[in-house]
SEVONU-30200 format. One record per atom (N, C-alpha, C, CB): residue in one letter; z, y, x. Coordinates in steps of 0.1 Angstrom, whole numbers, plus 5000, padded with zeros to 4 digits. Glycine has a CB too. Layout:
BEGIN
AZYX;...
END
This chain:
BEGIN
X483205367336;X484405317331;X484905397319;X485505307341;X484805537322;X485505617310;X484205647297;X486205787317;X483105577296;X482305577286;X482705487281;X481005567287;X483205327290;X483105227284;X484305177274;X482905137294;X485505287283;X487105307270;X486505397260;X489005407278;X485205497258;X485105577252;X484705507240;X484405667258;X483505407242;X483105277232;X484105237223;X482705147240;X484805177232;X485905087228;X486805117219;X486505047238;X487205247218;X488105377214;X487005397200;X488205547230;X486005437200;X485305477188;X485005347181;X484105557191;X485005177188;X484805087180;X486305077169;X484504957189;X487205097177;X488705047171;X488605177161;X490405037184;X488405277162;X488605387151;X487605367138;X488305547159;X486805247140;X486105327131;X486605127122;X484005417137;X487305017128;X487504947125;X488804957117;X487304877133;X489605087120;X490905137119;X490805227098;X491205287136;X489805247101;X488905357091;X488605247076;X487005407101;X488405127082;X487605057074;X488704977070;X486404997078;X489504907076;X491204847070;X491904927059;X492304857082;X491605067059;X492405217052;X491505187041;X492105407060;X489805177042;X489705197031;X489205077026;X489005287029;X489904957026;X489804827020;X491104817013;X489604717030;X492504877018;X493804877010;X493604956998;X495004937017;X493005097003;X492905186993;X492205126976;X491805307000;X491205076983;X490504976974;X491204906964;X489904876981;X491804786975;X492504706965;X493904806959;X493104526973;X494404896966;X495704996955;X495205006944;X496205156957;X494005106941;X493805086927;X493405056920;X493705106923;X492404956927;X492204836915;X494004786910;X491204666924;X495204776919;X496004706914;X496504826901;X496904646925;X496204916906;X497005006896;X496504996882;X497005166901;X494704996884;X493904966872;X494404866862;X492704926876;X494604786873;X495304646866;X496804666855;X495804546880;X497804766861;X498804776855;X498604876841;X499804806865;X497804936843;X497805036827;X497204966814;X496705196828;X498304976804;X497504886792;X497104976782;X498404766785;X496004906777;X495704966764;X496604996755;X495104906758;X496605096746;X497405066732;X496605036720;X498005196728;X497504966713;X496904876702;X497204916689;X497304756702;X496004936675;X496604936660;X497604836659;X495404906649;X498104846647;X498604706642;X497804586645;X498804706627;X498904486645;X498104376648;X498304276634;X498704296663;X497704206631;X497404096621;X499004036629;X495403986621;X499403926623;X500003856625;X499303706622;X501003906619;X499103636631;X498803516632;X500203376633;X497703536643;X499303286629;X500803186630;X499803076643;X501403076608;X500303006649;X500402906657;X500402786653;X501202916664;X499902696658;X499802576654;X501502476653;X498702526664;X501602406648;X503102336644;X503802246654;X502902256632;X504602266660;X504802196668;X506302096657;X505002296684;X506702016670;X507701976662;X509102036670;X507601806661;X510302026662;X511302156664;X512202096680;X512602156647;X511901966685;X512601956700;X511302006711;X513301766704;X510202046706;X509702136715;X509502256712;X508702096719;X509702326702;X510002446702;X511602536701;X509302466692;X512702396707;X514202506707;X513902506727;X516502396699;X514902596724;X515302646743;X515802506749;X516902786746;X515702486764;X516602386768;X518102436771;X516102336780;X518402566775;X519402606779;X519702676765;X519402676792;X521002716760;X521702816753;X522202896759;X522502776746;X521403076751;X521703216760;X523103226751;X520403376759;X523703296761;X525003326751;X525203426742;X526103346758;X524103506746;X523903646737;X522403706735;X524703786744;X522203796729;X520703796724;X520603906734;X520203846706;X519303856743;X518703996749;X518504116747;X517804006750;X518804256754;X518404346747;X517204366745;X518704426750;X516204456738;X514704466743;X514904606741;X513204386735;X514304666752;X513904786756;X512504866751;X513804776768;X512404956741;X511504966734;X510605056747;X511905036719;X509105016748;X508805116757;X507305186753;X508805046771;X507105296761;X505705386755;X504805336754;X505005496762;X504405216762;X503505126756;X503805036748;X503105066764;X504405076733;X504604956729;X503004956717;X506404926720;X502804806712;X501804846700;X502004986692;X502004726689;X501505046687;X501405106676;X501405066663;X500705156676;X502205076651;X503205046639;X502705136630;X504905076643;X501705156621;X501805246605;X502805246599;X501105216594;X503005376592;X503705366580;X503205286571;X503905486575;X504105256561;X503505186552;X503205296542;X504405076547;X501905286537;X501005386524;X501305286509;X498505396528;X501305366502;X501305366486;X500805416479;X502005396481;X500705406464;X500205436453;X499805586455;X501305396442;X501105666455;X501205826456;X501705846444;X499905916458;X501505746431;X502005826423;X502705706413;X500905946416;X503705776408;X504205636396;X503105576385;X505605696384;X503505456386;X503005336374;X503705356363;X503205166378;X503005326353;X503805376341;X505005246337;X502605396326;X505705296332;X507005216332;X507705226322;X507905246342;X508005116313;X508605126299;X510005106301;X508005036288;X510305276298;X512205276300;X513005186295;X513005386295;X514105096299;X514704966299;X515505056288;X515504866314;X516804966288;X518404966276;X518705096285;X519904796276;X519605196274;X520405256279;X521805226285;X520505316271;X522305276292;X523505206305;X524605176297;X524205326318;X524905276282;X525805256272;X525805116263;X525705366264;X524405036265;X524204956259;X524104786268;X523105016251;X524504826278;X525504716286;X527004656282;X525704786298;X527504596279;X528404546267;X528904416283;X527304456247;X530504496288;X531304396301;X532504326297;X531804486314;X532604186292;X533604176290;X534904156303;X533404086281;X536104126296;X537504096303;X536904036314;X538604006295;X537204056326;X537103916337;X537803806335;X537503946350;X537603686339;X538003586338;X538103516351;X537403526331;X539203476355;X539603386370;X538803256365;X541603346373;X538303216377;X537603076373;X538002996388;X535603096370;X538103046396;X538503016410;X539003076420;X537802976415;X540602976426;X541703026433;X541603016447;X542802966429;X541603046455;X541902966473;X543203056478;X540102996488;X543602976489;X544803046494;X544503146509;X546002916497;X542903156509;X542503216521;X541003296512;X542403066537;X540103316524;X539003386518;X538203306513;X538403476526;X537603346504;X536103316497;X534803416492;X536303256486;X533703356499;X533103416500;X531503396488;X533203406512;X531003486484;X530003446471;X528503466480;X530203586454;X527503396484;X526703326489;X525503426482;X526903166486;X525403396466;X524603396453;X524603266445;X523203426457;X524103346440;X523903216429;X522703116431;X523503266414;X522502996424;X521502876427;X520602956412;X522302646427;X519502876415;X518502916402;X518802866389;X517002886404;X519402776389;X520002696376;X520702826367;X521402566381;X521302926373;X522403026369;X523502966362;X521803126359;X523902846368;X525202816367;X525702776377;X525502736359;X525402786391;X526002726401;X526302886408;X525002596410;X527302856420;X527702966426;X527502886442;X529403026422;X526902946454;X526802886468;X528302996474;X524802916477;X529002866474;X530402986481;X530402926497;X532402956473;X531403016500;X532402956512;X533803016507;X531903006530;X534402916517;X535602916514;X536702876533;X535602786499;X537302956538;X537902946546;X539302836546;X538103066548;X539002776555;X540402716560;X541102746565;X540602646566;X542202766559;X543502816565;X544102756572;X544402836557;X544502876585;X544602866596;X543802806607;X545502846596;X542002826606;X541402756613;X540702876615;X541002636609;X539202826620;X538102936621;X536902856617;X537803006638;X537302756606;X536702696599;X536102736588;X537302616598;X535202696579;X535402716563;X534202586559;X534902916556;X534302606547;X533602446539;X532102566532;X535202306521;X531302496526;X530602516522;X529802476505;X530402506532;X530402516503;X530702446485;X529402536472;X533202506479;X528802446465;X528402506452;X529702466443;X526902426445;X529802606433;X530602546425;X530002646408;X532502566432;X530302526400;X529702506388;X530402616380;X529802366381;X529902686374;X530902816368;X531002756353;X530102996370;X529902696348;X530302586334;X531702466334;X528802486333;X531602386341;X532402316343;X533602306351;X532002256344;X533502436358;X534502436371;X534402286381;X536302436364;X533102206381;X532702096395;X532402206406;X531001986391;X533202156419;X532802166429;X532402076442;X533302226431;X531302076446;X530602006457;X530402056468;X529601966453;X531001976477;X531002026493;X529902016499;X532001956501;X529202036508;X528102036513;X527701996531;X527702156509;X529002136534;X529502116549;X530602206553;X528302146559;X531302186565;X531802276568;X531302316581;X533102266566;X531502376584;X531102496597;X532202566606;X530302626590;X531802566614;X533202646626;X532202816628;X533502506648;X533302916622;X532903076623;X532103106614;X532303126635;X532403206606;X531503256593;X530603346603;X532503356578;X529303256605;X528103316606;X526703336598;X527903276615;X527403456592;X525903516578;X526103386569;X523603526585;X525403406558;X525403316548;X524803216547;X525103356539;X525103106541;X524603006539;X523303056533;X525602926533;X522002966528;X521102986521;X520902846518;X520203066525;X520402866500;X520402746492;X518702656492;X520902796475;X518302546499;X517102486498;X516502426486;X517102416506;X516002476478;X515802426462;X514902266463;X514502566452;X513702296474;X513402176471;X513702006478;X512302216471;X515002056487;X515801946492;X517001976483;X516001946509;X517402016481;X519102006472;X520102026487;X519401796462;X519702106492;X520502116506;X520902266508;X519402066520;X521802276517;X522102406522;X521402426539;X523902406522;X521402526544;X521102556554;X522002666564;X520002586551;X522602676572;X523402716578;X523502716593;X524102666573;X524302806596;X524402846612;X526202826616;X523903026613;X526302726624;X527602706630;X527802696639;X528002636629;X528802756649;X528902736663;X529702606673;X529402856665;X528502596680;X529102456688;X529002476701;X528302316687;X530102446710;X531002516719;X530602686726;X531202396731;X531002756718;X530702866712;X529002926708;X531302956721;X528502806705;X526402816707;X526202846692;X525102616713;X525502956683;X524902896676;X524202776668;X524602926679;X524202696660;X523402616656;X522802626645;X523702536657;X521602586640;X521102596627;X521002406622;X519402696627;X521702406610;X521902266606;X521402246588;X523702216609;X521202196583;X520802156568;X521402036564;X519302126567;X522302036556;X523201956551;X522601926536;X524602036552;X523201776531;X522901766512;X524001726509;X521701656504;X525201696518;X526501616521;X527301656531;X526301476525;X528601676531;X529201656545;X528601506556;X531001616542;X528501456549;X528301276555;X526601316564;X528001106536;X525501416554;X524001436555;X523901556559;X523201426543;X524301606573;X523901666580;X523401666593;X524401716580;X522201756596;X521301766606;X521201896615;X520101736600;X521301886627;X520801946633;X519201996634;X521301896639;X519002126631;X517502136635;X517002216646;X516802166625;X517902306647;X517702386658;X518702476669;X517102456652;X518502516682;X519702556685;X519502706688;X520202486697;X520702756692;X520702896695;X519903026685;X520302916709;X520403026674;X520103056662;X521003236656;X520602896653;X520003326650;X521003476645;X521203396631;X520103676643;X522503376631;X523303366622;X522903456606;X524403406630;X522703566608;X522203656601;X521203666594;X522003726608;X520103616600;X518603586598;X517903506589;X518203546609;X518603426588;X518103276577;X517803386567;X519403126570;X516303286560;X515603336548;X514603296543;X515403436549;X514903216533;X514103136523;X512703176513;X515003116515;X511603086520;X510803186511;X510803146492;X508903166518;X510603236486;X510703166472;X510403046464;X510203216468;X509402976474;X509302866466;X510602716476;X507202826466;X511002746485;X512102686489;X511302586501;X513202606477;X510102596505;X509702526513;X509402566527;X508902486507;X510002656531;X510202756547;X511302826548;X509102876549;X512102806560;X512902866566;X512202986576;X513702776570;X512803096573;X512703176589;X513603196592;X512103296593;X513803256603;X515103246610;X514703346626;X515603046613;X515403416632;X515303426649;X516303376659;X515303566653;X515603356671;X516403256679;X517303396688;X515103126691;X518103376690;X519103476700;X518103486711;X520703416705;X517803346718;X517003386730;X515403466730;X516903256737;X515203456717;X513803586711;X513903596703;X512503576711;X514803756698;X515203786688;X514403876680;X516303826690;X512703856687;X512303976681;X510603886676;X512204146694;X510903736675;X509803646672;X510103556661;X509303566684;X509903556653;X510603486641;X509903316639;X510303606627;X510803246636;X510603136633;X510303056623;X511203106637;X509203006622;X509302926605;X509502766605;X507502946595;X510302736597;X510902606600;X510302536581;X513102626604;X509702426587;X509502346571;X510302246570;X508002276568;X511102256557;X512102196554;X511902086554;X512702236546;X510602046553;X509901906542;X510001816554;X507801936533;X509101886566;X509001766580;X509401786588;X507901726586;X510101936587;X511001956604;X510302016614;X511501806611;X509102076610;X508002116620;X508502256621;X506402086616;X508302326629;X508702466635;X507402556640;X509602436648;X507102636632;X505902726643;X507002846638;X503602746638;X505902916653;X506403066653;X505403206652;X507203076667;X505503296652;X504503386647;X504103436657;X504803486637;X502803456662;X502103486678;X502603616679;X500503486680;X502603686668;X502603846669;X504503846677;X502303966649;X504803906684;X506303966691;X506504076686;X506303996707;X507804166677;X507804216668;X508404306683;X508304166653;X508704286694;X508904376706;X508004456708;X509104316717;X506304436707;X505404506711;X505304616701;X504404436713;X506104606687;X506204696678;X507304806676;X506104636669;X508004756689;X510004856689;X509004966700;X512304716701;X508605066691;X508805186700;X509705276701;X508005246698;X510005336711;X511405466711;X511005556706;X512105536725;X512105606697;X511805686684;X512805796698;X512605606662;X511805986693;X512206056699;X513606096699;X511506136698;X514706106706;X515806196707;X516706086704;X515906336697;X516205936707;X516905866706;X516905726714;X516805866694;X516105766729;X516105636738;X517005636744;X515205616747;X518305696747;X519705716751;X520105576744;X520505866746;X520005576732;X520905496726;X520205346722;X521505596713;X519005346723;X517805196723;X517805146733;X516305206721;X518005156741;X518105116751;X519105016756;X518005206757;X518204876758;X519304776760;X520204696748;X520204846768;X519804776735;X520604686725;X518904586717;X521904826709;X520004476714;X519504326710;X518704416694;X521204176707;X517204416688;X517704456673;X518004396664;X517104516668;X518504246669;X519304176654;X518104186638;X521304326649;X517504156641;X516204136625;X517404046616;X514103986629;X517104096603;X517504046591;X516304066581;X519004116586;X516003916575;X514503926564;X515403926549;X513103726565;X514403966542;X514703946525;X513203886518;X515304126516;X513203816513;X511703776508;X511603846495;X511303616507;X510203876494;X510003956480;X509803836470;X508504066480;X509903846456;X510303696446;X508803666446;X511103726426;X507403746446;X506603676445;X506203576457;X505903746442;X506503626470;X506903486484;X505503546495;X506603246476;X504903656489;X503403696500;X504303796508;X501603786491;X505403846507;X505703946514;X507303966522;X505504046503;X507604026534;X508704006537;X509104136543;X508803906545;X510604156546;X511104306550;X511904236560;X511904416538;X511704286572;X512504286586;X513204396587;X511604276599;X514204356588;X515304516589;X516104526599;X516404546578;X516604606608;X517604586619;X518204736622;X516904526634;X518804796631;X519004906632;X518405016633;X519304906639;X517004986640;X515905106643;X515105086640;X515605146653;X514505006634;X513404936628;X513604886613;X513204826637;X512804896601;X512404816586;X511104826590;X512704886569;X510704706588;X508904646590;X509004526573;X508604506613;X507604626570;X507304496559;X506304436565;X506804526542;X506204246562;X505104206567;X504704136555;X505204136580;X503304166553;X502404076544;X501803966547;X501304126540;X502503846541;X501703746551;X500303686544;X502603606554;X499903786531;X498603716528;X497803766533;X498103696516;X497703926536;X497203986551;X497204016566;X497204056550;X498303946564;X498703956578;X498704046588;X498303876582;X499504196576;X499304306584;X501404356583;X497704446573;X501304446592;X502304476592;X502904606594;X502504406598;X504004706587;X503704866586;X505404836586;X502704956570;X505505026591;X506605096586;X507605146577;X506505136588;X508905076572;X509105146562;X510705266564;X509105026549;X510605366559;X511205446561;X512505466551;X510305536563;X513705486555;X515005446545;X515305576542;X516405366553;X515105746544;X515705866545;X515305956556;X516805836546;X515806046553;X515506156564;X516106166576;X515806276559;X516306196588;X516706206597;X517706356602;X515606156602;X518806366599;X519206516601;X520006466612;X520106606588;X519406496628;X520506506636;X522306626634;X519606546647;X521806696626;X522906806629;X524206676621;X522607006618;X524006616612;X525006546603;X524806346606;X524406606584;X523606326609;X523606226616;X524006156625;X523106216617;X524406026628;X524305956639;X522605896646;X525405856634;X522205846638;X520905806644;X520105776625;X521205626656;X518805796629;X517905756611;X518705666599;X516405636614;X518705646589;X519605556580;X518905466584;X519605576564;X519405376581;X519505216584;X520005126572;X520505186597;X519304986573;X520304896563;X521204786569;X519304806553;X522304756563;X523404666565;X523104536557;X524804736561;X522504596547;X522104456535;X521204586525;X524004356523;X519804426523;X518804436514;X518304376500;X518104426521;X517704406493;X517604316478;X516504366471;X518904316468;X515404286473;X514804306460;X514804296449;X514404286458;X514604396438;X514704366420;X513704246419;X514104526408;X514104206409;X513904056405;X512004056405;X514804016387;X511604166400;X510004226396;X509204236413;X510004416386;X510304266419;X509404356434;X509104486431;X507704296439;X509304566420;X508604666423;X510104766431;X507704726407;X510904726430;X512104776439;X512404756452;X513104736434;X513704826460;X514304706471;X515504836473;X513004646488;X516404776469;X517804826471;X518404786484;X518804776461;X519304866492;X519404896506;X520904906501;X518605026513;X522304866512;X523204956516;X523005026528;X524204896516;X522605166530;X522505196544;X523605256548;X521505276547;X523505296562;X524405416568;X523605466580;X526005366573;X524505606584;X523805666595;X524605676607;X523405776591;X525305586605;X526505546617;X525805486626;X527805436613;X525805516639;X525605406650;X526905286651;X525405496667;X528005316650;X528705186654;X529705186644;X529305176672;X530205076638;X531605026630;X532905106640;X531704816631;X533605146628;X533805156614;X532605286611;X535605176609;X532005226600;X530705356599;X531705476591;X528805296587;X531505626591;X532005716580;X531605746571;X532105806581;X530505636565;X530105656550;X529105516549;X529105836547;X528905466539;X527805386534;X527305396522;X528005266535;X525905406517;X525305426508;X524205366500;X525005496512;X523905366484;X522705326481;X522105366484;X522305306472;X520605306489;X519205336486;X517905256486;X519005406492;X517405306470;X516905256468;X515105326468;X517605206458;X514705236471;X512705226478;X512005196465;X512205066492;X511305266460;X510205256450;X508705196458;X510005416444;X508505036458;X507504986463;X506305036459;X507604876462;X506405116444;X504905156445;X504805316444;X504005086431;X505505406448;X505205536453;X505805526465;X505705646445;X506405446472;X507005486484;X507805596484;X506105506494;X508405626472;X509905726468;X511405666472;X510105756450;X511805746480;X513205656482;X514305756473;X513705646501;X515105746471;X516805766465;X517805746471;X517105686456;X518705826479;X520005806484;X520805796470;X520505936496;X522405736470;X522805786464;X524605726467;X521905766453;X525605786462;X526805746466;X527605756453;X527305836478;X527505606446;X528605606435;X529705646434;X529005516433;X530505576443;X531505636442;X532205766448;X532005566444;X533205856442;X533605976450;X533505956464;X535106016447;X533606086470;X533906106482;X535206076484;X533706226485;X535906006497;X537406026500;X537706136502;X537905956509;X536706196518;X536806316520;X535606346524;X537706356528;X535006476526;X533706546524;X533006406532;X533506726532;X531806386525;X530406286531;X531406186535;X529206366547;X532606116530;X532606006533;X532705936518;X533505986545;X531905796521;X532105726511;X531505596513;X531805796500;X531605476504;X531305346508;X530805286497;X532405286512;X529705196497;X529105096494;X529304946496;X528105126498;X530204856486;X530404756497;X529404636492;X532004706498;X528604656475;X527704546478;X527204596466;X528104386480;X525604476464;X525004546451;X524204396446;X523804706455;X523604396432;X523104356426;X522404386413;X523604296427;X521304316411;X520304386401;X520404316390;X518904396404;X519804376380;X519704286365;X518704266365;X520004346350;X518404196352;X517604066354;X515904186348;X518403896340;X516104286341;X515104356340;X514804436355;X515404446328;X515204486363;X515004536370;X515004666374;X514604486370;X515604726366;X515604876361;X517204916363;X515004896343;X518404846360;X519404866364;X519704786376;X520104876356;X521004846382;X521604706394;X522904806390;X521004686416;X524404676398;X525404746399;X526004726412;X526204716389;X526804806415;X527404826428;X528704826427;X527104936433;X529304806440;X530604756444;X530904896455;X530504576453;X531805006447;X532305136456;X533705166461;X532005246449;X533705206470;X535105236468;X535405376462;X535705226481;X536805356454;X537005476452;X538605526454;X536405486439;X538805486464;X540705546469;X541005426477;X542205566453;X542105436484;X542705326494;X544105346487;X542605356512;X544605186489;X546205156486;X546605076498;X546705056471;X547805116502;X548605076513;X547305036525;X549804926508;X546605116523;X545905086537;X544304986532;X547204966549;X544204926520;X542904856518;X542504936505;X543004676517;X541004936508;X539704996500;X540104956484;X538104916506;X540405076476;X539905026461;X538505016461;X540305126448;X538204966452;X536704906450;X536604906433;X536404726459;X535504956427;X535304956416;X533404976412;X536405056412;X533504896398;X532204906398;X531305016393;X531804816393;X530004996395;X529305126387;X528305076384;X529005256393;X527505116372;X526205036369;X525305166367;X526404926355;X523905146375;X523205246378;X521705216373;X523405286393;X521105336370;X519605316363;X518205356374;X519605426349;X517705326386;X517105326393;X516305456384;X516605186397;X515605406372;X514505526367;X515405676365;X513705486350;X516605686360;X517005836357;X518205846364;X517205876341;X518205726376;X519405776384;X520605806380;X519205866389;X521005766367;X522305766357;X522905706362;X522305726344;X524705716364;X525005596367;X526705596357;X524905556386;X527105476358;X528405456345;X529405366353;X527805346328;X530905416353;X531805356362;X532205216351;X533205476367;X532005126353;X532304996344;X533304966348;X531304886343;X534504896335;X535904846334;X536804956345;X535904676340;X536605056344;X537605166354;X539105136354;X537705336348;X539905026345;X541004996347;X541404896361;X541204946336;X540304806363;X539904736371;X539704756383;X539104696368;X540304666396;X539204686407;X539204546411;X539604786419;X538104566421;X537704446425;X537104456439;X536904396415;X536704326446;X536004316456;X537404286466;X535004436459;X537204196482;X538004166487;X537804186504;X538204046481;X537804316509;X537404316518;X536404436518;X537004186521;X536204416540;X535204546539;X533904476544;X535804696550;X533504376545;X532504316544;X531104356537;X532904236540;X529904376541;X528904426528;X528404306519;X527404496536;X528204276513;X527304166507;X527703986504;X526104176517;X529104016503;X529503886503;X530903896490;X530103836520;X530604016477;X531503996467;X530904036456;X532804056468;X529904026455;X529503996434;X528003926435;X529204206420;X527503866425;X526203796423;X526103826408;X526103626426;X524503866406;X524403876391;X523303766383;X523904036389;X523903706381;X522703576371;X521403606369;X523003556355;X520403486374;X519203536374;X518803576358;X518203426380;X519403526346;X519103526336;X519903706332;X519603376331;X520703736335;X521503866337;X522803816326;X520604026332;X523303666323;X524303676314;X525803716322;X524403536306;X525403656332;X526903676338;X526903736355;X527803516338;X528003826355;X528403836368;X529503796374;X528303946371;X529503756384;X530703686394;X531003776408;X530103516401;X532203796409;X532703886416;X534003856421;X532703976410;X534503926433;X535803866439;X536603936429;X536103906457;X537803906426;X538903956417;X540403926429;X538903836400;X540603936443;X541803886444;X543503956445;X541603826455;X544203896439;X545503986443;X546103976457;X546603956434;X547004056459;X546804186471;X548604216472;X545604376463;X549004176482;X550704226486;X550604366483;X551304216502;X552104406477;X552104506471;X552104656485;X553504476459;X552804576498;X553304676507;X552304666519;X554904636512;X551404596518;X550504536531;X549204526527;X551004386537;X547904596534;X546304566529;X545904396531;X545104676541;X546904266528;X547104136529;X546804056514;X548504116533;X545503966515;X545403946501;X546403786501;X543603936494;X547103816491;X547503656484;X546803556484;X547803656470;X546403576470;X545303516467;X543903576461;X545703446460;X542803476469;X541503536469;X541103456453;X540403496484;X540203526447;X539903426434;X538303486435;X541003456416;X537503406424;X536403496415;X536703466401;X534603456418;X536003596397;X536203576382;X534703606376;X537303676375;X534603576365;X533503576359;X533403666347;X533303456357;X532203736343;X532303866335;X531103876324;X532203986345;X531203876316;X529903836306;X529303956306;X530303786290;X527803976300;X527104086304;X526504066285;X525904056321;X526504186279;X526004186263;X525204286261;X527004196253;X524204266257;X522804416258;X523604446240;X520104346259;X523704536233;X523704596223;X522504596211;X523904696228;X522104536206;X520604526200;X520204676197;X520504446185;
END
């Protein structure tokens, strides 16, 4: 009997033995399973076209996900360059910029906002608020004739309108019962819905006017291309999440925030700049490669987190791309700044027009380039009255970094807003800019206006 429990005892132990090492087994194979490779850059590929009611969400998220950048994300290059400057034939001297008197051309009794200009270089894409609503209309208006044409209105100024050249349409983001929407109007009467739950922010036209991109709140890190022509929607396979890696001494603060992408297309239309808080990515879409680009240096001792852009612009050529940055993590930032990116040395330029109020603080509230590409001007502040920002201009020379305070009797700009108070003519005759008057006892504008400013090269 006690041989035969002795059997029985060494069968179960050794069946006990072999259960252990069949889990063991499958543990790490599963573990095998969970470690991923890391990856170069990836090409960016596009997907086949669907049509746009099967590529929106069924549900509307109410806010954009965060994404969590993690150690496995792809791997991202810097973007490489020339190394050294292209020769470059020095433009007009800054003295030989010739600004006349401003001129009021248009009044509202609430805000207005300057869009840019249409390519004609006589139209202006505004908005214009309704008073006492959370409304505003959406209007071109003719700076030759003083005609204005409504387009749409919209409920909540979300980011700018953008102008569709080869529909004669606007495109826009309005909220419906507090959702996002993206819509394309040629009329109040000719508007469409095309898509839902939409960054406001994001719209962006490629140069020849036949693609929208855009990101959806509920994947804010996959960008969307929308053709204006048939309404078809693809999206880009690459997830620009697998490219948010945590940058060191700073996953405290990445963690969990949405990164809000904003594009600018370069004028030739092969190239784009994704910008957001922790991240500028240029993407090439005739290679379909995608790199790093870097805004400044990083000085924790004086920093909040790396510079960053608020608003971007390419010179009319590409061989530029003007930035307002800052190094603020959150509004109200304590300083904002030019800077501008030399696309073919990869040389950047901080720079701060206007004085300091008080030490390292100072402000940038918008910018635009001339039509050579060698100057732009800017919208600075330079003092506060009864509580709101003077603002005055300066016209600056990218090659010798010169820069010239223009009309100093003057101020201008309406608000602390970045990128929504001057446009400069594709042709460079004229600039348009907010001009509004302002209660004498209260930072409260009266009336908002633009005025218009002639631009004269000196022979």
């Amino acid at each position: 009997m006690k041989r035969i429990l002795s059997i029985v005892s060494s069968l179960l132990g050794l069946l006990a033995l072999g259960v252990l090492v069949a889990i063991l087994v499958l543990t790490f194979r599963g573990l095998e399973g969970e470690v991923e490779p890391t990856f170069q850059s990836s090409p960016v590929a596009i997907e086949t076209e669907t049509s746009p009611s099967s590529s929106l969400p069924e549900t509307l998220t109410p806010s954009s996900p965060p994404v969590t950048p993690t150690a496995l994300a792809t791997s991202v290059s810097l973007c490489t360059f020339a190394g050294h400057p292209a020769t470059i034939e020095p433009g007009p001297p800054l003295d030989a910029f010739i600004f006349s008197e401003p001129q009021v051309v248009l009044t509202h009794t609430s805000a207005i906002g300057i869009a840019g200009w249409l390519p004609d270089g006589e139209r202006l894409l505004i908005t214009r608020d309704i008073p006492g609503t959370n409304r505003q209309t959406i209007e071109t208006f003719n700076t030759r004739t003083g005609e204005i044409q409504v387009y749409a209105q919209r409920e909540g100024a979300n980011g700018k309108p953008v102008w569709l050249l080869t529909l004669g349409a606007v495109a826009y983001t309005t909220l419906a019962e507090g959702h996002p929407e993206l819509w394309i109007s040629q009329s109040p009467q000719q508007g469409e819905r095309v898509a839902l739950d939409v960054q406001g922010l994001s719209l962006a036209v490629e140069p020849d006017g036949k693609h929208l991109w855009y990101f959806s709140r509920a994947n804010p890190t996959r960008p969307q291309r929308l053709n204006v022509g048939t309404g078809a929607i693809r999206q880009a396979s690459l997830d620009f999440a697998s490219l948010l890696y945590p940058k060191p001494g700073l996953e405290w603060v990445m963690r969990n925030r949405s990164p809000g992408f904003r594009m600018v297309w370069h004028p030739e239309g092969s190239k784009v700049v994704l910008y957001s808080q922790f991240w500028t990515f240029l993407l090439d879409t005739r290679t379909n490669q995608v790199c790093e680009l870097e805004l400044g240096e990083f000085v924790p001792e004086r920093m909040d987190i790396p510079p960053w852009a608020l608003e971007a612009q390419w010179s009319p050529n590409g061989r530029y791309l003007a930035f307002i940055t800052t190094d603020n993590l959150n509004a109200p930032f304590r300083r904002t700044e030019l800077t501008i990116l030399d696309m073919g040395t990869g040389e950047w330029q901080t720079l701060s027009p206007g004085p300091d109020l008080e030490p390292g603080q100072h402000y940038v509230y918008d910018i635009a380039w001339a039509s050579n590409s060698q100057q732009l001007i800017t919208l600075a502040q330079t003092g506060t009255s009864q509580g709101r920002p003077i603002q005055k201009l300066y016209l600056i020379d990218v090659l010798t970094r010169d820069s010239r305070q223009v009309m100093p009797d003057h101020a201008f700009g309406g608000g602390a807003i970045e990128g929504w108070q001057l446009a400069w003519s594709p042709k460079g005759q004229i600039l348009a800019i907010k001009c509004p008057t302002w209660l004498e006892t209260e930072p409260t504008i009266v009336e908002d206006r633009i005025c218009l400013i002639a631009v004269i090269l000196k022979p």
